[in-house]
C-alpha positions as CSV (number, residue, x, y, z in Angstrom):
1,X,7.4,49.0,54.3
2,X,10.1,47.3,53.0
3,X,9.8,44.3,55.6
4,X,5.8,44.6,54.9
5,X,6.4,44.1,51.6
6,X,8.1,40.8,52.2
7,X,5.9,39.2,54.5
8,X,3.0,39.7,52.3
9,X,5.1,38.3,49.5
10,X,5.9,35.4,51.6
11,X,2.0,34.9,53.0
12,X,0.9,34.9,48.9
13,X,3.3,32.3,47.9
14,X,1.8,30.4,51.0
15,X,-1.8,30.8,50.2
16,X,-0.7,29.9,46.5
17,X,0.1,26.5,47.5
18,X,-3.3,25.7,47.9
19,X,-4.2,26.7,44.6
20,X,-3.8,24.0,41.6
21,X,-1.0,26.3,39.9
22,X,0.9,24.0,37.7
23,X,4.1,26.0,37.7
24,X,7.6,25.8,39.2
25,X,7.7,26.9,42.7
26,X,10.3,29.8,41.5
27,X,8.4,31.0,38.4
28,X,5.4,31.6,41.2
29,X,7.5,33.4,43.5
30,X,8.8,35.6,40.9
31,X,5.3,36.5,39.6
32,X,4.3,36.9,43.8
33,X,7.1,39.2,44.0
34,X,6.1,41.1,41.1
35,X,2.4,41.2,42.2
36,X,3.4,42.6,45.7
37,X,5.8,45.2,44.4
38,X,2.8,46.8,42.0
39,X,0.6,47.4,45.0
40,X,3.7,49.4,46.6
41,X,4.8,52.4,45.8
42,X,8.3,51.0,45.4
43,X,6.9,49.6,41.5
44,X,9.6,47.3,39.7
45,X,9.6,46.4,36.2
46,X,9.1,42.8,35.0
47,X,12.9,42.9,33.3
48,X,14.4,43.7,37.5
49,X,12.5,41.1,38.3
50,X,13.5,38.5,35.9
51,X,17.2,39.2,36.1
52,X,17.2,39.1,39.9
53,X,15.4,35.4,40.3
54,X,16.9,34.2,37.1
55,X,13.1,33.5,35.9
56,X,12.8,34.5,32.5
57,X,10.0,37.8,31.5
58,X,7.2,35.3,29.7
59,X,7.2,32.9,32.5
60,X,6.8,35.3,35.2
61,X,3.8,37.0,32.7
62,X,2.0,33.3,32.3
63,X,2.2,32.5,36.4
64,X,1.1,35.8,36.7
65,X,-2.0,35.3,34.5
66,X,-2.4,32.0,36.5
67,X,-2.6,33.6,39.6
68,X,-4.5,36.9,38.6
69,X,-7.8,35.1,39.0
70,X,-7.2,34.2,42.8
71,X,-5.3,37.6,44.0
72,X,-8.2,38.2,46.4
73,X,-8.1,35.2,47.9
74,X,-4.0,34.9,48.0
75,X,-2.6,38.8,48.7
76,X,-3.4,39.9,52.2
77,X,-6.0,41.8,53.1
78,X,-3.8,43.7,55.2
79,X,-1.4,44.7,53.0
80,X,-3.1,45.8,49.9
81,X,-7.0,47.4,49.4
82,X,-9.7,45.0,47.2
83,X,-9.8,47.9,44.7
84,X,-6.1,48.1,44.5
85,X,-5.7,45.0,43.7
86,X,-8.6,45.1,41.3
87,X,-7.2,47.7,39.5
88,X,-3.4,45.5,38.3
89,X,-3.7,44.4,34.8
90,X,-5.3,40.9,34.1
């Protein structure tokens, strides 16, 4: 799951690129990582997050609103359900 986990991290940061997302390619990837972990049932809170990419808590909360709009489009459909990923917070 683990290695699933990852490559639909990496195929969301991907997809992202396409969007106009005016943040720093880390603060993205930080809120891609958190997005991906909430649809596992490996869950990690915002704070693990943060320390581990060095992206501080508010910044990964604003790219995540950024991004919330176009999860359908950028998480893939292979890895997590459209009602899944309807139900994260906005």
């Amino acid at each position: 799951m683990i290695n699933q986990a990852v490559k639909a991290a990496q195929e969301t940061v991907q997809k992202s690129e396409e969007l106009d997302i005016r943040r720093s390619p880390i603060s993205v990837a930080a809120a891609v990582i958190y997005i991906i972990t909430q649809l596992t049932d490996d869950k990690k809170p915002l704070k693990d997050i943060s320390v581990v990419t060095q992206v501080a808590e508010g910044t990964i909360k604003n790219s995540y609103k950024d991004l919330y709009p176009h999860l359908l489009q950028i998480v893939p459909s292979w890895f997590a359900k459209e009602e899944d990923i309807k139900n994260l917070h906005p």
